[in-house]
Structures are given as C-alpha cells and as structure tokens.
C-alpha positions in Angstrom: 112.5 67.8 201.1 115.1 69.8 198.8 116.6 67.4 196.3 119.2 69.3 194.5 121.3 67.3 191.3 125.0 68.8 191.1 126.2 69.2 187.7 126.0 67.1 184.3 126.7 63.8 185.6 124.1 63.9 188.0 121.6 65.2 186.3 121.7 62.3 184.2 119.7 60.5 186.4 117.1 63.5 187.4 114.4 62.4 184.5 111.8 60.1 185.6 112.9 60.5 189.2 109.9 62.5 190.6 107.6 59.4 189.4 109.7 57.1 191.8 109.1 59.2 194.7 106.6 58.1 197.0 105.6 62.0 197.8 106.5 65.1 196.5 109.9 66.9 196.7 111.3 70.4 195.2 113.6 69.1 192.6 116.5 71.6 191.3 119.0 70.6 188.7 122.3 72.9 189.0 125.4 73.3 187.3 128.9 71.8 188.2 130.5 75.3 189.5 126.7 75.8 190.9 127.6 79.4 189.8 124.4 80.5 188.3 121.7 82.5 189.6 120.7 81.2 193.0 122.8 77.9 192.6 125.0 78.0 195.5 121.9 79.0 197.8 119.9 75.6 196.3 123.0 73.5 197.3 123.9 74.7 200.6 120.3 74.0 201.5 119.3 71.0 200.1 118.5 68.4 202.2 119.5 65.7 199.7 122.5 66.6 196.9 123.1 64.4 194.3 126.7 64.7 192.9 129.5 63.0 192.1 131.9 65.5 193.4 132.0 67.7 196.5 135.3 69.5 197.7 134.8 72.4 200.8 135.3 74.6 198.2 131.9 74.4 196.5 130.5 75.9 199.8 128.8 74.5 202.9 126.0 72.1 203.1 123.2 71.5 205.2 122.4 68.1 203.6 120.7 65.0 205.5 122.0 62.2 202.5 125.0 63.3 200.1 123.7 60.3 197.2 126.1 59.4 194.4 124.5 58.3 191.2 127.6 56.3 190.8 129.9 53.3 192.5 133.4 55.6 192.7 133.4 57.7 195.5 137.0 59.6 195.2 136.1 62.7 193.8 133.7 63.2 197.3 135.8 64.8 200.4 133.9 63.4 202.6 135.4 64.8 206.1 133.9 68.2 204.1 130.5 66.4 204.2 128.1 67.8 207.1 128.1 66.1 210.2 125.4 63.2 210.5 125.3 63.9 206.8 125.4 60.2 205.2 127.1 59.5 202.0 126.0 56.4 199.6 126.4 55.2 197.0 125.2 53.1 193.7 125.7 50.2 191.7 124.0 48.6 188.6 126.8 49.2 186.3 128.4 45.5 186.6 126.3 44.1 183.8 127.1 47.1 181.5 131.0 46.5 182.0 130.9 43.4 182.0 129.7 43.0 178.4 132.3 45.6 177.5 134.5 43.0 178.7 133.3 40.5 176.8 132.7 42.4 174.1 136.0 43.9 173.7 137.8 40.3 174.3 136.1 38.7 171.7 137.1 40.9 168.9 140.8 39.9 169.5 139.8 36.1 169.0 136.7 37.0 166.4 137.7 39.2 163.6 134.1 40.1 162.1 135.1 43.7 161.2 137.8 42.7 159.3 136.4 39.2 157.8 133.3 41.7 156.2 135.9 44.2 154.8 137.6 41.6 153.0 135.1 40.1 151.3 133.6 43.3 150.4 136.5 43.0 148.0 136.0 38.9 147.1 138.6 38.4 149.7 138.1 34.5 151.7 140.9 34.7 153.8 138.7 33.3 156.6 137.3 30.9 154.7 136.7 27.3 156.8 139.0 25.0 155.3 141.5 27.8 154.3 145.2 27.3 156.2 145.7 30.8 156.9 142.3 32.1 158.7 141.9 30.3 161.7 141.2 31.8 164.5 142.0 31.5 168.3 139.0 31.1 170.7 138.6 33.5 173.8 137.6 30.3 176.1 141.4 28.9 175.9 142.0 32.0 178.3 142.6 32.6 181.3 141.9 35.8 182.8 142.7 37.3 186.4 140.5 40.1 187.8 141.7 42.3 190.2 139.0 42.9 193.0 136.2 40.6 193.2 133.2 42.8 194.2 130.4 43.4 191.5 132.1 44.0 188.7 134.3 41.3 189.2 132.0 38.5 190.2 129.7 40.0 187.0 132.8 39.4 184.7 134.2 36.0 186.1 130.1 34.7 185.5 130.2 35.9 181.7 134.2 34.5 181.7 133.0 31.1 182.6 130.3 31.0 180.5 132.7 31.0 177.7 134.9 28.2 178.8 138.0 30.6 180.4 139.8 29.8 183.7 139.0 32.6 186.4 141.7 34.1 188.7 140.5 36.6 191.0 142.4 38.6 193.5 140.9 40.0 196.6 141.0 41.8 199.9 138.9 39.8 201.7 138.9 35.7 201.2 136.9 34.3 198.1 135.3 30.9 198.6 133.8 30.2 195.3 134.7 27.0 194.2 135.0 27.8 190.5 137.3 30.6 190.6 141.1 30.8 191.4 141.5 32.8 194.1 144.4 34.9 195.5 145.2 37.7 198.0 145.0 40.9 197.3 148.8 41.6 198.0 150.0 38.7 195.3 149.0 40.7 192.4 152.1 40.0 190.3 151.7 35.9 191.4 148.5 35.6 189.7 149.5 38.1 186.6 152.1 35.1 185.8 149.8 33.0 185.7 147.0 34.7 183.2 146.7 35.6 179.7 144.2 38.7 180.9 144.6 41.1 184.0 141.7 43.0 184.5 141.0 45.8 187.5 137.9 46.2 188.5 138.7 47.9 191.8 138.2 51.6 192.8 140.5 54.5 193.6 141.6 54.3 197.4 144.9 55.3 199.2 145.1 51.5 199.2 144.4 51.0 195.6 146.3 53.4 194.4 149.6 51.9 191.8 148.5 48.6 193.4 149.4 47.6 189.5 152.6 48.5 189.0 156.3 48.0 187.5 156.4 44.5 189.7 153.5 43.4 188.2 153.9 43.8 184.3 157.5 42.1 185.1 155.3 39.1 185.8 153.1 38.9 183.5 153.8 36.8 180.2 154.7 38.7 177.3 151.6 37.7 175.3 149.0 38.8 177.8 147.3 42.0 177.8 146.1 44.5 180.4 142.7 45.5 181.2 141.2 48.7 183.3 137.6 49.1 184.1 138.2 50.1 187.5 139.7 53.4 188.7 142.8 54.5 186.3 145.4 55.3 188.4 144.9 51.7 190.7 147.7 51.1 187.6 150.4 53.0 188.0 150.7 55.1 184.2 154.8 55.5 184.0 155.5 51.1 184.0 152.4 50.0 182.4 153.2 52.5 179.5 156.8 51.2 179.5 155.7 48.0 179.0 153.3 48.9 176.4 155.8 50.8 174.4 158.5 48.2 174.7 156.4 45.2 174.0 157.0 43.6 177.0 153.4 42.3 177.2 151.0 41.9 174.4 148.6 44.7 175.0 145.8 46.8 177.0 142.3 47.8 176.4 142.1 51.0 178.8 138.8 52.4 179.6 139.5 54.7 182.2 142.1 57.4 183.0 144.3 59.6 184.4 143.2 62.9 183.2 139.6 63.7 182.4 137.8 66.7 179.7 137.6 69.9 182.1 135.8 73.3 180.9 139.4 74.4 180.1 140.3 71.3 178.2 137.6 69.7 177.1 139.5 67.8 174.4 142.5 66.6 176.5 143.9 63.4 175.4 143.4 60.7 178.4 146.3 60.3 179.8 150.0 61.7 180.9 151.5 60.2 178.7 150.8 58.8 174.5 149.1 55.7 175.6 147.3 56.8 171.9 150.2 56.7 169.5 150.8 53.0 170.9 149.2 50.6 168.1 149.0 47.7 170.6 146.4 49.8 173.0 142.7 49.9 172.7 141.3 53.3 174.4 138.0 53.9 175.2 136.0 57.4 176.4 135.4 55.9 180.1 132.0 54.3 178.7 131.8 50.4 179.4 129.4 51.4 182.3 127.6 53.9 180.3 123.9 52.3 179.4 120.2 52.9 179.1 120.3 49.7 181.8 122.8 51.4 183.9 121.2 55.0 184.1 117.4 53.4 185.1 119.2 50.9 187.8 121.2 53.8 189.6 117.7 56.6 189.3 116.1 53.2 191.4 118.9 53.3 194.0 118.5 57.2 194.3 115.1 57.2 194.2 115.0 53.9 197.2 117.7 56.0 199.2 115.0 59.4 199.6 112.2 57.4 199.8 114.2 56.0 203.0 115.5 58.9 204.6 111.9 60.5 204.1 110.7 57.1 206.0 113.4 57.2 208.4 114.7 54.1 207.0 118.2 52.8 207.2 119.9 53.6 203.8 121.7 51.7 201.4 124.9 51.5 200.6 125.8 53.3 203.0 129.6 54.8 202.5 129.5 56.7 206.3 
C-alpha cells in the first residue's frame, strides 16, 4: 500500500514505523500545503494518509484509512473524506497530561523553585518550624474534571492518589464509586463545588463554550481553571473577564484559540492578553507532548495498517 504522512505533525510519528509493519509499504513523508514536487499526486493516491488535518481544499483522495496520529479530530472535514474511506483515531497521550496536571498543581502548593532561590542567598523562609513558610497541600483539593474519557479517568487516578476529592462531569453516566459524578449539562453545579475545574474534553459543536460566563459565576473565587482539552470548549471573552477581574483565583491554559501559522509563526495564543495577566500559567499546547506519547500513537498507526492490510476491523474507529 501507499502510506503517505501529511505535514510536520505527522511526520512525527513516521520514524520507526516501517519496522512495525508486518510487510512492506511505500512510505512518503510530505509537507503541510503538500505543494512540493509531486506532493499532491502522493496524497491523492495514497491508500492510507496520515494527517491531522484534511479540508476539500487540499485536493481529492483516494484513501482506504484517513489515520490521525492524534485523539482531536476537528481540524479533519470529514464529509470531504472519500466514501468508504474510514477515519481513526489515537490515544496514549492520557498519561503524558495527566502528569502535566499533576505536575503543574503541585507547584502552587510546593514552592521548590522559589525555596532553592532563597537560600541561594542564606534565605530560610521555609524553614520547618518557621511561622511564615508553611505550605498548603494539593490533597486538601478538590478538583472537578470536565469529561471523563481517558484523560479524565488518567487524571482523577493520579488525583486520588494524592488524597483530593474527584468531581467529574460527563455525557454519559459514571458509576465509579470513588468519584463525584455529575451530568454533563450541570457544569456550573459542580464548578461551585471545586477548588479546580479542569477540561479534558475535545472540540465538538456540542463542546464548543460548554465553559462559559455561567460557569466562572459559580465557581469560588479562590479556584482556578484548567484546559487540557480543546481551547475553545471555554469560551475566551468570560473566562478572561474573570481572570482580569479576579473573580476566581487563576488558570493554567495549555491549549488555545489561535495557533503558529507559516504567516505567524510567533502569534501570541490567544484573542485576547491571557499573557499580561499575572495570575495565568500558559503553556505551548505540550502536556501531551512525550517520548511515551509519540511511540504509543506510531503503535496505534502502525496496528490500524497492519489491519486494513489484514482486512481487519480497525480501531478507533471515528466513521
């Protein structure tokens, strides 16, 4: 078979694939715009693309499997996608963002960066005994996670692990016994209830400003926003309001509203100053971003041709 990669992000994940393969395949790695010499002709006859984006525009395809190297699927038309083309997707992320999580919680409550500066300079202030250095603890949380699919249930696992309460919030019901669980549609109920919000959910016309101005109304003004999902599932204009006027306590943003283009490849990451706001954390869309990650998604790509070469059912299967 063809097996065409479509621009940087998916090429990513080309090394090492051909040794996963259980036969040999012509392999081509093109560019995003697939403008260079013989690009377009390579993707509009590939049997298998890998992408993770596809708009009619790029040109027609022929392909049997469109396979995303990646969970979000929004960038993908898919009503452009060849008929009886599949699309699927990938995972092995949750593990990656989940420590960003964790990570990124912690050094509210833990202040090791600082603690080291200061006694660079013979400075104690943390000092046991002292009355001045004590520190809160990240397992008197409680943290409320917006979608409960593998990101969430990766997160709530770590969460409990420290100690914290676990809220989730979910389309479909949740039956775990050690999470507190809540539809999908009371959002803003369970934000009063947390010290952390987190989305973990992707970008769908369903999704999309699911957390908005209701929301931050509800939640206390000590607790802080999280997005490892999809950026706009927030909306931008209320959670920045809120930011800005200090109606809640803070945000640790990971991903966006506007992205590095050829044209802009420096743009700042969002509509609207989210970086001049001291109480924000921002973050380069990277909490997913891992040596862990990249192998755990080629596996999934390489499983998914390996299965359509066997005419095997796929997985992961978007349509």
């Amino acid at each position: 078979m063809k097996i065409v990669f479509h621009g940087d992000n998916a090429s990513t994940f080309e090394p090492g694939l051909s040794e996963l393969l259980e036969m040999p395949h012509e392999i081509r790695v093109i560019s995003d715009a697939a403008n260079g010499d013989g690009e377009a002709e390579a993707l509009a006859s590939a049997d298998v693309v890998v992408g993770v984006h596809y708009a009619a525009s790029d040109g027609p395809l022929s392909a049997r499997l469109y396979q995303l190297p990646a969970a979000g699927y929004d960038k993908v038309d898919m009503a452009a996608l060849p008929e009886g083309c599949a699309a699927c997707n990938a995972f092995g992320h949750e593990n990656a963002i989940a420590e960003y999580v964790m990570c990124a919680l912690l050094s509210r409550h833990v202040p090791l960066v600082d603690a080291d500066a200061r006694l660079r300079q013979g400075d104690w202030h943390y000092w046991a005994g002292g009355p001045d250095g004590l520190r809160t603890e990240l397992g008197a949380q409680s943290i409320g996670i917006v979608g409960f699919g593998h990101i969430g249930k990766a997160v709530a696992a770590r969460a409990r692990a420290f100690g914290m309460t676990v809220h989730v919030a979910n389309r479909s019901a949740v039956t775990q016994a050690d999470v507190v669980a809540h539809p999908l549609g009371d959002v803003a109920a369970m934000a009063a209830q947390v010290d952390i919000l987190i989305n973990t959910l992707p970008l769908t016309d369903e999704t999309a400003g699911l957390i908005g101005a209701e929301v931050f109304a509800a939640m206390p003004s000590h607790a802080i926003i999280m997005n490892v999902g999809r950026g706009p599932v927030i909306a931008e204009p209320p959670m920045y309001e809120a930011l800005k006027e200090g109606r809640i306590g803070g945000a640790i943003l990971d991903t966006w509203y506007v992205y590095p283009s050829a044209a802009a490849p420096h743009t700042m990451p969002a509509n609207l100053p989210f970086h001049e706001l001291p109480n924000v954390l921002i973050t380069p869309h990277m909490s997913g971003w891992t040596e862990g990650t990249i192998a755990r998604r080629r596996d999934t790509v390489a499983e998914n041709i390996n299965r359509l070469a066997r005419g095997e059912a796929l997985l992961n299967r978007l349509r």
